[in-house]
N, C-alpha and C positions, 0 to 999 in steps of 0.2 A: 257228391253225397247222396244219400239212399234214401228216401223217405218212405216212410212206414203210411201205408193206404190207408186215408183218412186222416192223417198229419199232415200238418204246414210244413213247409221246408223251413219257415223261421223256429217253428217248434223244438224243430228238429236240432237248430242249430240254438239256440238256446239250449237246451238238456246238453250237446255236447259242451257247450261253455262251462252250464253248473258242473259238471263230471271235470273239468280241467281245474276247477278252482278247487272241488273237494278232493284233487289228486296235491295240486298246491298246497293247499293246508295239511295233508298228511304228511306230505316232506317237510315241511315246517315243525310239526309235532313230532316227528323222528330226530330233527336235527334238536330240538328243545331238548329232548328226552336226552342225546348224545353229549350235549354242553352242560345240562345239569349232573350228569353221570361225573365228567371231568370237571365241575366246578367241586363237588362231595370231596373225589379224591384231592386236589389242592387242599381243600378246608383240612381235609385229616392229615394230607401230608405237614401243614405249618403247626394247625392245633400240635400233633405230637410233637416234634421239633421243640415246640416253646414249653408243653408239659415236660416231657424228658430233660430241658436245658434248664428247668428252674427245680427237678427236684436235684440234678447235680450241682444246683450252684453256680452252672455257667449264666444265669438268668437270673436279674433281682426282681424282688415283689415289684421295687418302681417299673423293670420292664415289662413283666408281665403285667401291669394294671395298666399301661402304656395303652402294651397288646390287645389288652380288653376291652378296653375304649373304641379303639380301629375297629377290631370286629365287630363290637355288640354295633357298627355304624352301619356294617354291613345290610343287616336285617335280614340275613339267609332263615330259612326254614328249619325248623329244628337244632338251632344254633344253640340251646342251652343243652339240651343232650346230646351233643355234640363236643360239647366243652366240656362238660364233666365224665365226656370216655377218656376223655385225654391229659386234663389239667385236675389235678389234685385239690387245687382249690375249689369249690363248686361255685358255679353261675351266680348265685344268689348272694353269695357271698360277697364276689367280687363285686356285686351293684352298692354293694351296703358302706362298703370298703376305701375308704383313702388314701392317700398314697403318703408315704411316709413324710413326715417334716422333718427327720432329724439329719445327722449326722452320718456319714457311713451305709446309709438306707436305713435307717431305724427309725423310731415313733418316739418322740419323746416329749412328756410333759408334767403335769403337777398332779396330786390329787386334790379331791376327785379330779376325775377326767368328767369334762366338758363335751356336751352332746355335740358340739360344733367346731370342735377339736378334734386331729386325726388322733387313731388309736388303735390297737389291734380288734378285730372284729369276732368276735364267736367263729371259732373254726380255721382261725389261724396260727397255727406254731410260732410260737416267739419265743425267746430268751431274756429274763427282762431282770434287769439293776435298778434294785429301789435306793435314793437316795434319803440322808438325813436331811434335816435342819442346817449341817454347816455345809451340805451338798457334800459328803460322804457315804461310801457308798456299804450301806448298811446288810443288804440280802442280795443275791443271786437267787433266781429258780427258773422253772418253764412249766407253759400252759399252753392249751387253745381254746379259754377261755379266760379272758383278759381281764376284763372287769369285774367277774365273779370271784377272781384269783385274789385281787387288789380288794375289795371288800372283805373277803375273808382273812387276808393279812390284817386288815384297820379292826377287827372284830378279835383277833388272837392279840392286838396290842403292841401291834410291830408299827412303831410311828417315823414314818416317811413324809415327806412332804413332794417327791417330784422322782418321776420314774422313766427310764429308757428302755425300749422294746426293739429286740434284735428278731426281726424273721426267719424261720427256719424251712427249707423246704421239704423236709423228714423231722423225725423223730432220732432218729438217728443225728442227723444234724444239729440236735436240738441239744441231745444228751456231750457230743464234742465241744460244742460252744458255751454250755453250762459250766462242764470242766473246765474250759480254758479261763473263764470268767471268775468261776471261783477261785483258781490259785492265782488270777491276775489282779483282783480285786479285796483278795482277805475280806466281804465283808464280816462286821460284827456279830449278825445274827444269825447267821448260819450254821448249823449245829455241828456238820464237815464241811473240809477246806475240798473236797472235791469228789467223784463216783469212784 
């Protein structure tokens, strides 16, 4: 080794050490940059995967809030806009959100609905069968607004006492399942038996 006139030879070799660790640590911040680049693509390959499986149906809300769960455990960076390029339901939504207690994957319970009761949340498509008194099933309709929906029924004088919430994951799915409901269901209040 070469010292530089008026350098220590320890000096010398100190600086080439510092220059050996600040080449270390740049292969390290390459290799960072390369593993975060492939962990992004994973995240968007599954996120779409479960968006596109739940708006066809191959995917229930119970899987997808499953899903949600696992992920938001992750704690990646930018994981809510992440979620919402991909999954139809927004991030926020999902936190708010319960997973269904019924039957079939639906929500089902009395009114009112109980804050500490599952139900559908603001910004979820559902299909929902209001029942009577003798547990008949009185209306069919859809919303994604659940609670505001079910208040305004109790306000126009449509008396229910206990209601089931089928999740949709379109509009479209919303509008088939409605159909199907109403001519499977006849309820009473319903002004047509079907779209």
């Amino acid at each position: 080794m070469t010292t530089i006139p008026g350098q220590r030879a320890s000096d010398t070799e100190s600086a080439s050490a510092y220059q050996a660790t600040l080449q270390h640590i740049q292969l390290l911040q390459d290799r960072q940059k390369r593993l975060s680049t492939v962990q992004e693509q994973a995240e968007d390959q599954i996120l779409h995967h479960y968006g596109s499986g739940y708006r066809c149906g191959d995917i229930t809300i119970t899987q997808l809030l499953a899903f949600f769960e696992a992920y938001t455990a992750l704690e990646t960076p930018r994981r809510s806009r992440r979620w919402n390029e991909h999954i139809d339901i927004a991030y926020q939504t999902c936190h708010l959100m319960q997973a269904p207690n019924g039957p079939e994957g639906t929500w089902i319970g009395s009114w009112p609905c109980s804050e500490s009761k599952p139900y559908p949340v603001r910004g979820v498509a559902v299909v929902y069968v209001l029942f009577d008194a003798n547990n008949q099933p009185c209306y069919v309709g859809s919303t994604n607004q659940f609670r505001t929906r079910m208040g305004k029924h109790m306000k126009d004088g449509k008396a229910f006492t206990n209601w089931q919430a089928y999740p949709c994951p379109s509009r479209e799915h919303a509008y088939e399942l409605e159909d199907r409901l109403l001519k499977e269901r006849l309820p009473s209040l319903n002004k047509r038996a079907s779209r």
